[in-house]
N, C-alpha and C positions, 0 to 999 in steps of 0.2 A: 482432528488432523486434516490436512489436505490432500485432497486425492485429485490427480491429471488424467486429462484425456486427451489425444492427439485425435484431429476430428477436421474435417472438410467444412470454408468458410462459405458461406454466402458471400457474391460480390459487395451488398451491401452491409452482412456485418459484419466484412474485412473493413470496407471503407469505415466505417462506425470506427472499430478499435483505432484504426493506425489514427485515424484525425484528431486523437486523445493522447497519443503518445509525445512523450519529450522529445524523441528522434523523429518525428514524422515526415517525409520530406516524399516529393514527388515519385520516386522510383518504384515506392512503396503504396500504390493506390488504382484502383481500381482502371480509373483512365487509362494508366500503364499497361496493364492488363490487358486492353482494348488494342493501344498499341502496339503491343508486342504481337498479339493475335492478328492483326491484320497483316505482321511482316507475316507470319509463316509459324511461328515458333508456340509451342504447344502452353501452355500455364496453367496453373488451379491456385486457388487460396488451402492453403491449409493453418491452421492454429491447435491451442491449447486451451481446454477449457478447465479452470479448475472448481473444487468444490469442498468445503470444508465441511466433515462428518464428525459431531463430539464423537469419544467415544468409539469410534472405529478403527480397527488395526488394521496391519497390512496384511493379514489375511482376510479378515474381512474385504478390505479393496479388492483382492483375487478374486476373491468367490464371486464379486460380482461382477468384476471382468468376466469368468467361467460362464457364466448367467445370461450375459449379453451378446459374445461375442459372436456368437451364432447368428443371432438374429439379424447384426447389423454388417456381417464378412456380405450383404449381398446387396447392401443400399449402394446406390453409386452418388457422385456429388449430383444435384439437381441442377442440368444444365440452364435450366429456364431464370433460376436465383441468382445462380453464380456470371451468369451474363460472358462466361470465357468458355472455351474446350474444356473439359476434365481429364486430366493425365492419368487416368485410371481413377479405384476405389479409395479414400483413404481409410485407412484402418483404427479402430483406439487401439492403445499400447498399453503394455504393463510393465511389469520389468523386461526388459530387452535384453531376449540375448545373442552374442554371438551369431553368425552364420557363418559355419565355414564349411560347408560341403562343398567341396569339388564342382566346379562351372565347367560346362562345355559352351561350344560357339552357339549352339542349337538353345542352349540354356540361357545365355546372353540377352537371345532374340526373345525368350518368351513374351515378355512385356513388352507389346508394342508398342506402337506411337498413341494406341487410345486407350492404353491403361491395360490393366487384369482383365479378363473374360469376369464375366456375373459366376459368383461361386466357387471362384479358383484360390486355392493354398495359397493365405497370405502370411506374411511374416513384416518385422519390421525391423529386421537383424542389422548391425554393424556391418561397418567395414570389415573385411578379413585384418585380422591383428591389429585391432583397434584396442583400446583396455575393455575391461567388466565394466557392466553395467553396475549402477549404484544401488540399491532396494528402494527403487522410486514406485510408489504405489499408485496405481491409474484405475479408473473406472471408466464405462460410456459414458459419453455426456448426457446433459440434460438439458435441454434447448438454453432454459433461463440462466446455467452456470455460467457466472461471468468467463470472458476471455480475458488470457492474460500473455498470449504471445500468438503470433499470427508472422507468414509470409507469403509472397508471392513469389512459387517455383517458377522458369521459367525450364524448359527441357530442349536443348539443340540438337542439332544433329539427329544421325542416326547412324544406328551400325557400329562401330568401332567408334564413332565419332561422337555420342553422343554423351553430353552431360548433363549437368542441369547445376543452375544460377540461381543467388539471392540476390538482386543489387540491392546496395544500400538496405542490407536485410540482415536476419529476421529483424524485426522488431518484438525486442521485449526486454528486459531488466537484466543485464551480463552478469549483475550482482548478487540475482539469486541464483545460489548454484544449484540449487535442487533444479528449480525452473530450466537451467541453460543446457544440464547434463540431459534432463528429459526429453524436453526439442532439441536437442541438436541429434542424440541419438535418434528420436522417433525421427527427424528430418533426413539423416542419412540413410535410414534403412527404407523411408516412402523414396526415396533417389534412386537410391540401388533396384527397388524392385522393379521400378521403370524402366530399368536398363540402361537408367547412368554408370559410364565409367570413373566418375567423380564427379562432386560436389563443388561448387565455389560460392563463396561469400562474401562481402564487404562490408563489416559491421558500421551503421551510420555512429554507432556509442563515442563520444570524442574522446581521444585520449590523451591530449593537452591543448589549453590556450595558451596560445602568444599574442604580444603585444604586433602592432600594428608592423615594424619590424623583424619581426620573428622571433625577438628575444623571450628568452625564460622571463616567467614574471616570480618574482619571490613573495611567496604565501607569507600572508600574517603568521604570530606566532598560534592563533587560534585558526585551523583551513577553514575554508570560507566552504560551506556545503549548500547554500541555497540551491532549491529545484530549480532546472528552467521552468520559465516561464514566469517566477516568482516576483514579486513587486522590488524595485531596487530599492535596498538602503539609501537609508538619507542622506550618509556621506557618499555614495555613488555618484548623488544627483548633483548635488552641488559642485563635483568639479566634472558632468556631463556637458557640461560648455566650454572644457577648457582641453578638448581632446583632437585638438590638430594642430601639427610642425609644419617647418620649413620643407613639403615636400613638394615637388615639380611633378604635377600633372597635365600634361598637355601632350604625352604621347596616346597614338593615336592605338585604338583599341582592335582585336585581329576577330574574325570569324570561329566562333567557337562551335562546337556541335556538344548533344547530348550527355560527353563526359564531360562536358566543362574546362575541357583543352582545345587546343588548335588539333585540328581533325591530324590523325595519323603519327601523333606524336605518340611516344613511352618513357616510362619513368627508366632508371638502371637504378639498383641497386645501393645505397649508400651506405660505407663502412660504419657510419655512426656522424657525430657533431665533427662540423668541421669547419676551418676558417668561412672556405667557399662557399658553406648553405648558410653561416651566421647564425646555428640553430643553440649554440653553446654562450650566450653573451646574456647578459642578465640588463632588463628592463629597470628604466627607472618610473615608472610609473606604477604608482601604487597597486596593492590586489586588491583594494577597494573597488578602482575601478572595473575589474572584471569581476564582479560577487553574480553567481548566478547566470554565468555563461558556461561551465564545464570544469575539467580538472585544472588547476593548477600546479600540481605533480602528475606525474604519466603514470596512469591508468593500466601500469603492467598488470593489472589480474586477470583485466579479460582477459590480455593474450595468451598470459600461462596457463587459464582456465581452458581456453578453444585448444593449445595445444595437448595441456594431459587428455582430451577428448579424441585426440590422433588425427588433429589438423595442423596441416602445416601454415606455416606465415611466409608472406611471400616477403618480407622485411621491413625496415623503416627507410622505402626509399625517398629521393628527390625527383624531381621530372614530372612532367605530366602523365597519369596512368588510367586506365580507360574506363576508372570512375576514380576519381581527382583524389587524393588523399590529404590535399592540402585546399584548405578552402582561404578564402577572403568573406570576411564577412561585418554587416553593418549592425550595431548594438543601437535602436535607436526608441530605449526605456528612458522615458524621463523627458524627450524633446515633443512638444506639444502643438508645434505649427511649422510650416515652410521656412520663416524667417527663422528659427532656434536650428533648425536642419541647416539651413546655409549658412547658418554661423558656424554649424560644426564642422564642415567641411576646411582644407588648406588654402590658404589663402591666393595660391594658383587655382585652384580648382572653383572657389567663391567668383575669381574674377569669368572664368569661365563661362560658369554660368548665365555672368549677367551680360559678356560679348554673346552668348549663342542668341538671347530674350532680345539684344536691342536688334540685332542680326537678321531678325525676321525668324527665328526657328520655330517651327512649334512643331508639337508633339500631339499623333495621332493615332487612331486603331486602325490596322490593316484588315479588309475582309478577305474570304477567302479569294475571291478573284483575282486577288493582287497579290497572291502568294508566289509565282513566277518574278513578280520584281523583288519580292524578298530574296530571293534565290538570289538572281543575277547582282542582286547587292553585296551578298554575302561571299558570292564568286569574284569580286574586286577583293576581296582580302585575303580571300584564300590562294586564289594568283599569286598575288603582292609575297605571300609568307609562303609559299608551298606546299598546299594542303588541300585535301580532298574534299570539296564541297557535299554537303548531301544532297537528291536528287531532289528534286521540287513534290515529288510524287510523298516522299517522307513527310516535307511540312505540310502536306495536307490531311494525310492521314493522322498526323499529331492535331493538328486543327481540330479534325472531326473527334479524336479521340476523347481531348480535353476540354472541349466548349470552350463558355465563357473563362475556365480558369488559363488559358493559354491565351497572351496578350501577343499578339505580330504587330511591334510597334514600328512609325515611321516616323525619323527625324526629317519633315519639312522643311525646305526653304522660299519664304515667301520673296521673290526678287522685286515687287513693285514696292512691299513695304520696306524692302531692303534698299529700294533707291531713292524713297519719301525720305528714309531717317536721314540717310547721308545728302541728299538736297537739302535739308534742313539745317544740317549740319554747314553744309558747305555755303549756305544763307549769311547763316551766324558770324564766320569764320572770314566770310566777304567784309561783313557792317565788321567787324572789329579792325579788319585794313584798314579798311577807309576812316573809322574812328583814328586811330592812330597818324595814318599820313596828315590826317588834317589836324591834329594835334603835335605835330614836327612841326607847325608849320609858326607855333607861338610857342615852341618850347623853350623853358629857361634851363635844359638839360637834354641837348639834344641827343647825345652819344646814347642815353639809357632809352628815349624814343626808338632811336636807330633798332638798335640790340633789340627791346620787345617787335617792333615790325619786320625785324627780317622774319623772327621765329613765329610769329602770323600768318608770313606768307609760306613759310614751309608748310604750316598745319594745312594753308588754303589748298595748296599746291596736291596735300596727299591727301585733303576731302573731294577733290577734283578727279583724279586717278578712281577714288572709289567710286565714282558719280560714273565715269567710264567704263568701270568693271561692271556696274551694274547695268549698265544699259548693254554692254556686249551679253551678259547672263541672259537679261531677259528677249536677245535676240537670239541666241543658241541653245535655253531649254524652256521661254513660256514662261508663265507668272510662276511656277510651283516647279520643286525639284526635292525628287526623297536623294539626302545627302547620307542619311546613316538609319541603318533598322538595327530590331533587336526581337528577339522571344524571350518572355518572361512569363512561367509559370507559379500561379499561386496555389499554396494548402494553406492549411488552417494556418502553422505559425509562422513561415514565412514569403518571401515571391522570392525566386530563384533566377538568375540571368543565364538562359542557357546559351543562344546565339547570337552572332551577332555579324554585321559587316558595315564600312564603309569606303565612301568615293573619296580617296586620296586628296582631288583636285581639290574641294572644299573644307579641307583641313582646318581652316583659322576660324572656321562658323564655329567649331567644338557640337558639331552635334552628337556625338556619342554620348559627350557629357550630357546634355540635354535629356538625352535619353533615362541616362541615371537619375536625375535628379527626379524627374518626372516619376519613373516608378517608387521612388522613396518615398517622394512626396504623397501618392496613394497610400503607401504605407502606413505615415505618418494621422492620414482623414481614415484610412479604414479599423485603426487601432492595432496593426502588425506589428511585433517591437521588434522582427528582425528580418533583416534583406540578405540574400546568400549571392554574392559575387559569381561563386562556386569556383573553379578551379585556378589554381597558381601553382610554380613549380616547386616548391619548396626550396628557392634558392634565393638568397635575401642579399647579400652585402657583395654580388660578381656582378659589376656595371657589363661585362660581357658576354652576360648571359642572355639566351636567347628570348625565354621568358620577362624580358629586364620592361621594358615597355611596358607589357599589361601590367605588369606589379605595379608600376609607379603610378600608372592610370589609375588603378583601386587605390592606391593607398592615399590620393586626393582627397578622397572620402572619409578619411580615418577610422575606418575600422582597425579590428583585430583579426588574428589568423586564429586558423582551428584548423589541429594535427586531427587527423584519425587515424585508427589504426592499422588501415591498409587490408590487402587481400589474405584470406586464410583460403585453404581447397585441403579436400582429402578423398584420398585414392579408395573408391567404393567396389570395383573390380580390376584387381590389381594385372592378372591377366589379359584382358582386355585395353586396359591403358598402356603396358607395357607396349602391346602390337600397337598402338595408335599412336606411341611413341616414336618407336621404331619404322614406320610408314611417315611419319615427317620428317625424321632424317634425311629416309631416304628419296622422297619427294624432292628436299632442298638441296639434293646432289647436283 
């Protein structure tokens, strides 16, 4: 049988597990860890180690919980391993049960901000009126037992104020329930004892794909279950080049921060499918093409699974929310080189591409010294939309957090090559006047001479103007101008587009696009099969939505969407959140 142990991770064989997992994604990794710890905010790894005993009951498991647990109520995490703060001791668990003794305020405070005291009554109890624990059998670990579910707590506040976060977390399988009942209990009762007033969560588990417009996709009559990660089907591949429409890409793309929205935005609430989100219309493109991207029915069990646990859901909203619940995302299994990748792309966004290339754009790495211009880039777009820039001092410490895996990219413009093409241009477009007037001059049809040389001279005329724009460029910013940046974080399975901003003024170069293409294209040489847009509003078919721009920017790309299932939280001291409740009431009087 299998027996669990709820157990304190090393940073590194936190990093190890999550870089293995299906859901892996930046929020969920050690870097993070790092980052979070430089804002201020306390963290530890904690996971599950399991270990299969022929032959053993669950009294057996007891006895040897009974056995250990002495010995190990007094290890703390090893700060030197785990490379973060440790928010106290973690404990192994066994069957978990209840705590409902009566809290005072004095009681609240015991668990400080650095955890248990060495030696102190530990427990790893429930929520008050949460359900019974399951007869989940646990032992201590033993270094070699593999891991099979791991998080990074992150603990806020303090006082009345304080809770503690999973983003885009735990990582581990929603579908084993023994597994989910065990961590999420042992996860809330390590919460509580820190002196969380609740828990919050955002499971990364998808809970449905949509096609490229958000529509349902209709599952074969056999569901299609491929693992991510898995090799596409053959029929996948072969219509993998025919996955872009008539969509218009050429708006212009806004400053995103860390959730993957426009800074300061929130989702509300959604009654369910509805004209406005276009979440209820059925795809005509086959579930062939989506085999081995996530569900193609919605994934209700984890949610009723985390709810009979005594988590609430915070619903299936639209909006942007402040870890994205709707992503955009690039499928790019099966394309083998840059040219098959801009074939995929819509045929706005193809052409885009090749105005940014002949345009002078190119695409470069930003060091940190030049993080300050990132900033002031990203503050032209957040100006422009109304949103809260983040302070420069952020992207550096994201810088330093993440190394080489955080890319601060800069969309170039070279204006001398930018003046070479179109003199070149404007060369050409001279010799064809003059070919022509001097061929009116023996024409035996003259009227269709006329007609080709007026339309000559207009071409001349607006290669001329650009011959001018470009020489006023390179007298008001110099041979080189960053028109558009971006952050793009890598893990194992994909690079994620967190930030971004650009200079209005240089809108028809398309360097955002540039930008895109550029990190896919890595993608594509480094053997990534997936690129995460990362947030959109979940609102698909209202031109008047305020969201409506970036949609149609990503969907250039032809990707598909990916629903999650949004935020769960459960109230860990009912007491204390009540008065924390009640104190921002009255605050927002």
């Amino acid at each position: 049988m299998r027996t669990l142990s709820f157990v304190p991770l090393s940073a590194d064989e936190f990093e190890e597990f999550a870089a293995r997992q299906a859901d892996a994604n930046f929020q969920q990794t050690a870097a993070m860890g790092k980052l979070r710890r430089r804002s201020g905010t306390k963290v530890a790894y904690v996971g599950v180690r399991a270990r299969t005993v022929p032959g053993s009951s669950v009294a057996d498991a007891l006895r040897a919980v009974a056995d250990d647990v002495e010995e190990m109520d007094d290890s703390p995490v090893d700060d030197e391993t785990a490379d973060v703060e440790p928010v106290g001791d973690v404990e192994p668990v066994g069957d978990v049960e209840l705590d409902n003794d009566a809290e005072s305020a004095d009681d609240a405070e015991s668990a400080d901000d650095a955890g248990l005291a060495d030696g102190a009554e530990t427990d790893a109890g429930l929520a008050d009126g949460a359900p019974e624990a399951a007869n989940v059998p646990a032992e201590p670990a033993v270094r070699d037992d593999p891991i099979v579910a791991a998080a990074l707590v992150e603990i806020h506040g303090s006082g009345l104020a304080k809770f503690a976060v999973v983003h885009d977390g735990p990582l581990l399988d929603y579908h084993d329930a023994p597994l989910l009942e065990f961590f999420m209990r042992a996860l809330t009762g390590y919460a509580r004892k820190r002196g969380a007033a609740q828990l919050e969560i955002t499971p990364e588990s998808p809970y449905l794909v949509r096609d490229s417009e958000g529509r349902r996709i209709r599952p074969d009559s056999t569901p299609v279950t491929f693992a991510a990660g898995n090799a596409m089907p053959r029929r996948a591949k072969k219509s993998a080049g025919k996955r872009f429409g008539a969509r218009v890409a050429a708006a212009a793309d806004v400053a995103t921060d860390a959730t993957g929205a426009p800074a300061g935005t929130t989702g509300a609430p959604a009654t369910g499918a509805s004209a406005k989100s276009g979440t209820s219309a059925i795809s005509d493109r086959p579930a062939a093409d989506f085999a081995g991207l996530g569900p193609l029915r919605p994934d209700g069990g984890t949610v009723r699974a985390l709810e009979r646990l005594g988590f609430r859901h915070g619903g299936f909203t639209t909006g942007y929310t402040a870890i994205p619940r709707w992503r955009y995302v690039k499928d790019l299994r099966g394309i083998g080189d840059e040219d098959e990748l801009l074939a995929s792309y819509a045929k706005n966004t193809r052409r885009n591409v090749r105005i940014a290339n002949d345009s002078g754009v190119t695409v470069r790495r930003m060091d940190r010294a030049e993080l300050g211009t990132f900033h002031d880039v990203c503050q032209l777009s957040c100006e422009k939309q109304g949103f809260t820039n983040r302070p420069v001092q952020y992207f550096r410490d994201l810088h330093d957090a993440f190394g080489d895996d955080a890319e601060f990219l800069a969309a170039e413009i070279d204006f001398r090559q930018y003046l070479g093409t179109w003199q070149a241009k404007r060369d050409r477009f001279a010799a064809d006047v003059a070919r022509l007037e001097e061929s009116l001059k023996t024409a035996k049809y003259p009227d269709t001479v006329e007609r080709k040389l007026a339309a000559a001279k207009k071409t001349l005329a607006a290669a001329d103007r650009r011959v001018g724009q470009a020489e006023q460029y390179l007298a008001d910013f110099g041979d080189t101008f960053v028109a558009a940046v971006g952050l793009f974080v890598w893990n194992g399975r994909e690079a994620v587009y967190l930030f971004s901003g650009a200079d209005e003024r240089f809108a028809k170069f398309y360097a955002p696009t540039a930008l895109q293409h550029q990190v896919m294209s890595e993608c594509v040489r480094r053997g990534v099969d997936r690129y995460n847009f990362y947030g959109i509003d979940g609102v698909f078919d209202d031109p008047s939505d305020a969201g409506r721009g970036v949609l149609e920017f990503k969907q250039g790309f032809d990707g598909y969407v990916e629903e999650l299932p949004g935020e769960f939280d459960i109230v860990l001291r009912p007491a204390r959140y009540t008065l924390k409740r009640l104190a921002h009431k009255l605050l927002r009087r």
